[in-house]
C-alpha positions as CSV (number, residue, x, y, z in Angstrom):
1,X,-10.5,36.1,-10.1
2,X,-13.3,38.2,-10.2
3,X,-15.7,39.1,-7.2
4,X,-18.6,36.7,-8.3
5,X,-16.1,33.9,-7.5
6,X,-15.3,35.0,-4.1
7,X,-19.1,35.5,-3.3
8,X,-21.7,32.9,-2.3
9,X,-24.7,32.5,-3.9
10,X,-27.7,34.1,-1.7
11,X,-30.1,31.6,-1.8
12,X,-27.9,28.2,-2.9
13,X,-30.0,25.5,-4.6
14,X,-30.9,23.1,-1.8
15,X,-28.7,19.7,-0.8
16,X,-30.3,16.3,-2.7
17,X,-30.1,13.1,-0.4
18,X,-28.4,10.3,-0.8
19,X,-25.4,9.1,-2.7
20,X,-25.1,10.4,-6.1
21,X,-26.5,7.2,-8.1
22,X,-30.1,7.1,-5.8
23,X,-30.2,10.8,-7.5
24,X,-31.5,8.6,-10.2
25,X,-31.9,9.5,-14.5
26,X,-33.9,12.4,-13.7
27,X,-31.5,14.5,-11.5
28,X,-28.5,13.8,-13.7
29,X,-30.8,14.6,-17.0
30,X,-32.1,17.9,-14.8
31,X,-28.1,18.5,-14.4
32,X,-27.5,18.0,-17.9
33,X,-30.1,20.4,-19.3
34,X,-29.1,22.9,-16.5
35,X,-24.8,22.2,-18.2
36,X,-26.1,22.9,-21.7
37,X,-28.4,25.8,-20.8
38,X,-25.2,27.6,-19.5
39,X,-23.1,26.6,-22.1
40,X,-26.3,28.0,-24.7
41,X,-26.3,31.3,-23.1
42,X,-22.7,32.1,-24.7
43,X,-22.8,33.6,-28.2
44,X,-19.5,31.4,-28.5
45,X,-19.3,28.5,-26.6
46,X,-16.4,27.9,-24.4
47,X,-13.7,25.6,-26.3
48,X,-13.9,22.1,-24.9
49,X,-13.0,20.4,-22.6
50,X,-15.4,22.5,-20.6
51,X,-14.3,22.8,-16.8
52,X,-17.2,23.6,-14.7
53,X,-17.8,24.0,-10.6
54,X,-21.4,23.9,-9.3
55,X,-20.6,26.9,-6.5
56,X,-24.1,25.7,-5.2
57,X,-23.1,22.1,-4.6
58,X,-19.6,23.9,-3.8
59,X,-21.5,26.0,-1.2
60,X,-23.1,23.2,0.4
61,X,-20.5,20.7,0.7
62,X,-18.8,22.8,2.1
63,X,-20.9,24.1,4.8
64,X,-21.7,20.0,5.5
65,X,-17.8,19.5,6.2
66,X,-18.1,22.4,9.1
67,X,-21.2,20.4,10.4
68,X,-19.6,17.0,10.5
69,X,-16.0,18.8,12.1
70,X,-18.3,19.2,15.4
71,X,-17.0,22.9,15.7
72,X,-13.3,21.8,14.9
73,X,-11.9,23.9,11.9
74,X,-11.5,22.4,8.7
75,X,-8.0,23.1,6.8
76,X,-8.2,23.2,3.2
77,X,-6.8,20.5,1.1
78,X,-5.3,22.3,-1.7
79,X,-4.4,19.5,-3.8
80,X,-8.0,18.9,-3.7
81,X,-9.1,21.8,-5.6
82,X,-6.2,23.7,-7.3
83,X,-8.6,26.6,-8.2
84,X,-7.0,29.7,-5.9
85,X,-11.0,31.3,-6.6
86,X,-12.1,28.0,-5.1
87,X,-9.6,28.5,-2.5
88,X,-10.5,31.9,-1.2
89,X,-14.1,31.0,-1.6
90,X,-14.0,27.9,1.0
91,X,-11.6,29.9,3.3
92,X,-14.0,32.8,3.7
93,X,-16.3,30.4,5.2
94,X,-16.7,30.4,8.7
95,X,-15.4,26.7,10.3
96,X,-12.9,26.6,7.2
97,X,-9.3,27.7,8.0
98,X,-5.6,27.5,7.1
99,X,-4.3,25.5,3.5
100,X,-3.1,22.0,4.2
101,X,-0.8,22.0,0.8
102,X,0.8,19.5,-1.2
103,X,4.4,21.1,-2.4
104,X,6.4,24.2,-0.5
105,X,6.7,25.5,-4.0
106,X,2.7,25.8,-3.7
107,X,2.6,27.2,-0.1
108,X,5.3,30.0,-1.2
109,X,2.9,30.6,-4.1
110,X,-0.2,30.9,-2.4
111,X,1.8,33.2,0.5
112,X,3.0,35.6,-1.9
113,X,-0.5,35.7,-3.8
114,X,-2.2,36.6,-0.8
115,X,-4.4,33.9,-0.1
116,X,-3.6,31.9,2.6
117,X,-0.8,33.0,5.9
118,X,-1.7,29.7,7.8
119,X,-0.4,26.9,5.1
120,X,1.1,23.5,6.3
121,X,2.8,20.8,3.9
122,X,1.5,18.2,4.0
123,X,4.7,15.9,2.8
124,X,8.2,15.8,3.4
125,X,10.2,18.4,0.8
126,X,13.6,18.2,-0.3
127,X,13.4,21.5,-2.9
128,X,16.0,22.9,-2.2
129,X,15.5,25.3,-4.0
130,X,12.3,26.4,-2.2
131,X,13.5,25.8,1.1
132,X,16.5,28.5,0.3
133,X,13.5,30.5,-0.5
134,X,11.9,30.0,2.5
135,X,14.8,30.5,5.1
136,X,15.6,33.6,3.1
137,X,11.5,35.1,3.8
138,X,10.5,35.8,6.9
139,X,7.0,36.2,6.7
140,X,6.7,33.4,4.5
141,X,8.7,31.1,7.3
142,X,6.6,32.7,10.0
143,X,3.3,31.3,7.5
144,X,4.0,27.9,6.6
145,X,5.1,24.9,8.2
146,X,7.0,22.2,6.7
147,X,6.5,18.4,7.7
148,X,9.2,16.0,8.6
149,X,9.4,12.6,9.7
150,X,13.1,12.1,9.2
151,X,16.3,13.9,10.7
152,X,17.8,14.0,6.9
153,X,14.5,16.5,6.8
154,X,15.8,19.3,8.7
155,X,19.5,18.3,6.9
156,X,18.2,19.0,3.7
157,X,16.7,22.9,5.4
158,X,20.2,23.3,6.9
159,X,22.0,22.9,3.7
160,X,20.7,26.3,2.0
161,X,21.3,28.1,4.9
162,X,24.0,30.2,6.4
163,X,22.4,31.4,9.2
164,X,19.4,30.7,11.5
165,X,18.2,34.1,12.2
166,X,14.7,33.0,10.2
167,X,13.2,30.6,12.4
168,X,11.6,27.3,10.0
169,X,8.2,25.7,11.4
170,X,7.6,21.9,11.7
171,X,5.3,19.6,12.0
172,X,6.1,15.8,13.1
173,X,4.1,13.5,10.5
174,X,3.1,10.2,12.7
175,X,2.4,6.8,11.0
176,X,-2.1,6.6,11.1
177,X,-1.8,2.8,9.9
178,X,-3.6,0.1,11.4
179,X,-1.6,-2.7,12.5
180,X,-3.2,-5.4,12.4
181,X,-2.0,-9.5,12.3
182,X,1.8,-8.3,11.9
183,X,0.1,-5.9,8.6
184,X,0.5,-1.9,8.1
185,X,-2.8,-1.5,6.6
186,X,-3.2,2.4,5.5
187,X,-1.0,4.6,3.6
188,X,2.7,3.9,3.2
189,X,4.0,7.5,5.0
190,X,6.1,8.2,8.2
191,X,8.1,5.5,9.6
192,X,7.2,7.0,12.9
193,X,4.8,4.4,14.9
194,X,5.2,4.9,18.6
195,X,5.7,7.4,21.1
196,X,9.6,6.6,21.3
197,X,10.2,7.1,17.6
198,X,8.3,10.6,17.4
199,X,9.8,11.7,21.0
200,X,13.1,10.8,19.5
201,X,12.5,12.9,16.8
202,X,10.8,15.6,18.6
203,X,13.5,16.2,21.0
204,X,16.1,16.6,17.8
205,X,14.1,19.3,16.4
206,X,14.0,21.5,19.6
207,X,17.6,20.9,20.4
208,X,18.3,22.3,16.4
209,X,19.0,25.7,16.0
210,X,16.8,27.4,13.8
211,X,13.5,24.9,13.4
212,X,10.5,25.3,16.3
213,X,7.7,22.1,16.6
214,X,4.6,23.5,16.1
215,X,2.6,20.7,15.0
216,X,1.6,16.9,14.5
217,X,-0.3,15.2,12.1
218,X,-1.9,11.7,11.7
219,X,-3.4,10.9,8.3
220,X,-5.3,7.7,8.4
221,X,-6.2,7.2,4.9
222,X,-7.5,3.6,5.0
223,X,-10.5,5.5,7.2
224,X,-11.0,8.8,5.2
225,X,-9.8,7.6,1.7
226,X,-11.4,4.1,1.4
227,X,-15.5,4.1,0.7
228,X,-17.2,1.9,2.6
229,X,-20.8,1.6,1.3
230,X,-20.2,0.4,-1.9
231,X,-23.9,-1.5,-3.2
232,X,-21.4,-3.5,-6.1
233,X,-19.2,-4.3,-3.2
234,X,-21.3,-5.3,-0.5
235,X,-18.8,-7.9,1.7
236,X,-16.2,-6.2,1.0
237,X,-17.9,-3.0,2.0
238,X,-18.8,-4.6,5.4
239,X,-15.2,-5.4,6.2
240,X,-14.1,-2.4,5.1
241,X,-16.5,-1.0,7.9
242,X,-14.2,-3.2,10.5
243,X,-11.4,-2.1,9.5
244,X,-12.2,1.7,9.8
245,X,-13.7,0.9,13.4
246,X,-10.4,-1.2,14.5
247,X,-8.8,1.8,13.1
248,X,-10.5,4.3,14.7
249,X,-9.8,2.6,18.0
250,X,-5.9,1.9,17.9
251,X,-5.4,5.2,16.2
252,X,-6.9,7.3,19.7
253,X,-4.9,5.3,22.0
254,X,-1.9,6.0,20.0
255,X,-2.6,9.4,19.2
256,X,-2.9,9.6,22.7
257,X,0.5,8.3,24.1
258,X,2.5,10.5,21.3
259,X,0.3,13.4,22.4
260,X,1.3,12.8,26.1
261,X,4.9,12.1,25.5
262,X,5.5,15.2,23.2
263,X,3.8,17.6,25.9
264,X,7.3,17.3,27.9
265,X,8.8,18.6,25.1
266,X,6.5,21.5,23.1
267,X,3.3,23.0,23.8
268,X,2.1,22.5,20.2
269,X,-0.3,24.7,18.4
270,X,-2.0,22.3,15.7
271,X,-2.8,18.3,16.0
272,X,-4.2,17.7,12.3
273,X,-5.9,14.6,11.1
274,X,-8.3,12.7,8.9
275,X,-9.5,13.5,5.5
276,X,-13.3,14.6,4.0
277,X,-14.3,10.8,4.8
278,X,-13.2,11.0,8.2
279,X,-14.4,14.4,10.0
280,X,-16.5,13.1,12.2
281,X,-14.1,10.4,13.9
282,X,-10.5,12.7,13.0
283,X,-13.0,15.6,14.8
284,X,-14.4,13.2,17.6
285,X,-10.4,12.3,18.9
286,X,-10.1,14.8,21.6
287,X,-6.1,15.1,20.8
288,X,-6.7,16.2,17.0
289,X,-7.4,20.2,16.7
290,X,-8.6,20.6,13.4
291,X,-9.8,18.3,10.5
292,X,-8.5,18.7,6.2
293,X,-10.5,18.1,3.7
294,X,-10.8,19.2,0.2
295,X,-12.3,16.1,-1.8
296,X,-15.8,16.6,0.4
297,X,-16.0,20.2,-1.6
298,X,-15.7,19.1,-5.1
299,X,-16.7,15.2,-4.7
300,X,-14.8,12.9,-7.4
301,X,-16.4,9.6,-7.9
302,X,-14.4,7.7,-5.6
303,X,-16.4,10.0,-2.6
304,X,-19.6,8.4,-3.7
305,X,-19.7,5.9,-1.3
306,X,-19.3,6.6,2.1
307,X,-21.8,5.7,5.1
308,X,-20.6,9.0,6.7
309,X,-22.3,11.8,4.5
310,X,-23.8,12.2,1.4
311,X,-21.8,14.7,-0.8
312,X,-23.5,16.6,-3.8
313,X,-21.0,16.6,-7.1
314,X,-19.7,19.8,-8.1
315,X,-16.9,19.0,-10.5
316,X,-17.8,18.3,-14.5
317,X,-16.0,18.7,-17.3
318,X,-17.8,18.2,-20.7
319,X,-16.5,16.9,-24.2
320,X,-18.4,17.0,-27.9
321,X,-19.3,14.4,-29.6
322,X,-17.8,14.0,-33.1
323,X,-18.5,10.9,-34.5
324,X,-21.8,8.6,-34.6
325,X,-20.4,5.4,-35.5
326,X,-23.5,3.7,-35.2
327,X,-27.0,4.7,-33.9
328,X,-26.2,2.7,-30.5
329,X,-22.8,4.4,-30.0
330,X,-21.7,8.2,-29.7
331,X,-17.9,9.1,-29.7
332,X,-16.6,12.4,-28.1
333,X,-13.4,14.2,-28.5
334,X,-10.9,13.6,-25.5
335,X,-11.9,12.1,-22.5
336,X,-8.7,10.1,-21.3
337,X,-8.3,12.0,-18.0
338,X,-7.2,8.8,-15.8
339,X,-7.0,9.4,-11.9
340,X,-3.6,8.5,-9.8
341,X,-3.8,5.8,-7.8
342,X,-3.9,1.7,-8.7
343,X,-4.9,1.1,-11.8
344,X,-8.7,-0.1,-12.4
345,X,-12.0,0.9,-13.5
346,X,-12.7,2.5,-10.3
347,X,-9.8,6.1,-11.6
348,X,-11.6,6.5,-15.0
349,X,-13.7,8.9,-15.9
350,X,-17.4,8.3,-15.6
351,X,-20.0,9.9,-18.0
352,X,-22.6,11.5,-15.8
353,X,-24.8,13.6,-17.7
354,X,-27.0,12.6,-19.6
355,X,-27.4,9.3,-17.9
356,X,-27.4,6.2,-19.4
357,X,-24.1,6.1,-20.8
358,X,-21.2,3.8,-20.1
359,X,-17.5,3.6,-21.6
360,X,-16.7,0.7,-23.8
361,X,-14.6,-2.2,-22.2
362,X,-12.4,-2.3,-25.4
363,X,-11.2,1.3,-25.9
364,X,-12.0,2.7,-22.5
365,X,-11.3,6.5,-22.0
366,X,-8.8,7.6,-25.0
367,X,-6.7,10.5,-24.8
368,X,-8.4,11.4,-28.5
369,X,-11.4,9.6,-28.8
370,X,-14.0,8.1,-25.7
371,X,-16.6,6.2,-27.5
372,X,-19.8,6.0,-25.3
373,X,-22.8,3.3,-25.8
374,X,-26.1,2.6,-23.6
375,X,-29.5,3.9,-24.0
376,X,-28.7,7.8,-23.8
377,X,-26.1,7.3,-26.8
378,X,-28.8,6.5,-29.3
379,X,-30.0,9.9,-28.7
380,X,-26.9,12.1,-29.3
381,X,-26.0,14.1,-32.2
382,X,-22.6,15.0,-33.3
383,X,-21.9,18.4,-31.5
384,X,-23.9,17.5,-27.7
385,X,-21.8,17.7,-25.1
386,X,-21.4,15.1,-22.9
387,X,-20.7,15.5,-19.3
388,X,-18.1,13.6,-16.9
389,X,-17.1,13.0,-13.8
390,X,-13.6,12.8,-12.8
391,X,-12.2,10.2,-9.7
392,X,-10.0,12.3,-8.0
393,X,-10.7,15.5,-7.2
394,X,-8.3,18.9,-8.1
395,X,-6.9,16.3,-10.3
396,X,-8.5,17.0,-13.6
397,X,-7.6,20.7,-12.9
398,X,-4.4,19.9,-14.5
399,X,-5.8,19.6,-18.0
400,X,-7.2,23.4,-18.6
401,X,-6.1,27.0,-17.6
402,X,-9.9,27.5,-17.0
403,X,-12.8,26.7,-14.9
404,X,-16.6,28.1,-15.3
405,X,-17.9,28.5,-12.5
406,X,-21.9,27.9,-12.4
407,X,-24.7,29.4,-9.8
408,X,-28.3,28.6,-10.7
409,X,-28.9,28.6,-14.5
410,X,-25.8,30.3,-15.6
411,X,-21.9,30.8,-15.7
412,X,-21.1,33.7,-13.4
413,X,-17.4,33.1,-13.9
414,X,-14.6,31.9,-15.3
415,X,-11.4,31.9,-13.4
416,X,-7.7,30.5,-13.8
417,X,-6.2,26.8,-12.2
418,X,-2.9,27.0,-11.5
419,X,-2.0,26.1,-14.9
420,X,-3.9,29.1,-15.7
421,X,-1.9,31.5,-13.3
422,X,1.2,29.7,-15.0
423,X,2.2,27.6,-11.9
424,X,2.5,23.5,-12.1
425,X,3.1,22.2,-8.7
């Protein structure tokens, strides 16, 4: 990771308005010639797939995600990015702090490299394996903070331990669902949906040896996850709207009681909440502390369409074409990186730049081949590069060891993913 990647940019292109699709055929074409020109500069090309971060979009997503957290900090979603240069860069922002990550195998990582001594798990782990690791470190216990919603959690931690002379850090993971007509609407997490059932919880931990509650968290994915501004979508848009609002709602007053109830029992140091496409109402609940994010930096397609801000995309990764099979269709190398999540048109790729291009509805996005038509095929030549967008964000990070980092006009780096330091979380 060299020092260009740590660095911002001092004068970062400015912010476009509005969702990605009003940018329209000429900012996606301006994007396209501005891909190529960096690619042009290199005597030899960079292989393909090319992995490339816009640090100026970067720059200024991220500094829109300290606006909308109200002066809240914003913890990092590592999962989101999975670039540790992207990392540091975000966290030496002011307004961004701590690494909400995604394994304890990836917050013992990123402690030992260095980068992060405020790093919270997001899920549940039973590694044992790491967790021996953990109890057996104590700065890396006193750094990161495992989640639980389940006594057989802290089981599992007292398993690989003899003794309980390093203190382990937890956070209490309450349900965010909205109930609604008998329904759990939201993601299927923590079983824990009252007061009682976290008190109950809460009071186990402290009465433990070896664990200390430091922390809650409330992730109410059908509000930060779910866009609700769709223009293909439009009724289903508007109730999606309802049910962020009757979310918002039920979620403070419950928020509320747990917060009450677990003051008896720990003064608690963090309360985090929401997601990049909920800062402004996770922020705006007086019990949360801070805010993650990590989608809002990169913005995958599923973050175009939120009434709440109006991300810039930073995230391509561009593929050659190698076959013309006829002057209406151009077919490029690769393309099949598919998003997690339910299945459906909404977690493939998308072919961004230059615009005009569409997958077919018979073949899709192939693992070999991705065979593109519309009116911007007609005019590409075996060897352009086309350029896509992935759904998900971090998640097409997987794929390469590499990532090109662009500011202005040119490639200023090129830095390692955690496949590329050798780590697959």
């Amino acid at each position: 990771m060299g020092r260009t990647a740590g660095s911002r940019p001092t004068q970062p292109r400015p912010a476009p308005t509005g969702a990605p699709e009003s940018q329209g055929f000429v900012d996606r074409n301006r994007l396209y010639a501005r891909l190529n020109g960096a690619v042009a500069q290199h005597d030899t090309p960079p292989p393909t797939p090319i992995f490339v971060v816009d640090l100026d979009a970067f720059d200024a997503n991220a500094a829109d995600l300290v606006r909308r957290a109200g002066g809240k900090p914003v913890r990092l979603a590592s999962k989101s990015v999975r670039v540790p240069a992207l990392i540091s860069r975000a966290l030496g922002r002011d307004g961004i702090q701590g690494v909400l990550a995604y394994t304890l195998r990836e917050a013992l990582w990123l402690h030992e490299q260095r980068l992060c001594d405020d790093i919270v798990v997001a899920y549940p782990t039973v590694d044992r394996g790491a967790l021996a690791e953990l109890v057996a470190s104590p700065s890396a216990a006193a750094a990161i903070t495992i989640m639980v919603d389940d006594l057989a959690h802290l089981d599992v931690v007292d398993s690989v331990r003899s003794s309980h002379a390093v203190p382990v850090r937890v956070a209490i993971d309450v349900d965010a669902g909205l109930q609604l007509a008998g329904q759990h609407v939201g993601p299927k997490r923590s079983p824990l949906q009252d007061a009682v059932a976290v008190v109950t919880l809460a009071r186990a931990v402290q009465a433990r040896a070896g664990f200390r509650l430091v922390g809650a968290m409330t992730y109410e994915g059908q509000v930060a996850g779910v866009p609700d501004s769709v223009p293909t979508a439009r009724a289903r848009s508007v109730v999606v709207r309802r049910l962020k609002a009757l979310s918002v709602t039920q979620l403070a007053v419950r928020r509320r009681q747990v917060a009450d109830a677990l003051r008896e029992i720990a003064d608690l140091e963090f309360w985090n909440a929401g997601g990049s496409g909920s800062v402004e109402t996770s922020s705006g609940d007086p019990v949360v502390t801070e805010v993650a994010a990590g989608s809002g930096l990169l913005v995958p397609t599923l973050f175009d369409h939120y009434r709440s801000f109006r991300p810039v995309p930073a995230s391509f990764f561009g593929l050659p074409v190698t076959r013309k099979p006829a002057p209406d269709l151009a077919t490029v190398h690769g393309g099949g990186l598919i998003a997690s999540g339910p299945a459906g048109a909404d977690r493939l790729p998308t072919p961004w730049a230059p615009a005009g291009l569409h997958l077919t509805g018979l073949e899709g996005a192939g693992e070999v081949q991705t065979p593109l038509t519309g009116r911007g095929a007609a005019l590409l030549g075996i060897g352009d590069l086309v350029w896509f967008r992935h759904a998900k964000s971090g998640e097409p990070f997987e794929h390469t060891t590499t990532v090109h980092l662009l500011s202005g006009d040119r490639f200023v780096d090129a830095v390692p993913t955690y496949r590329g330091c050798g780590q697959a979380f």
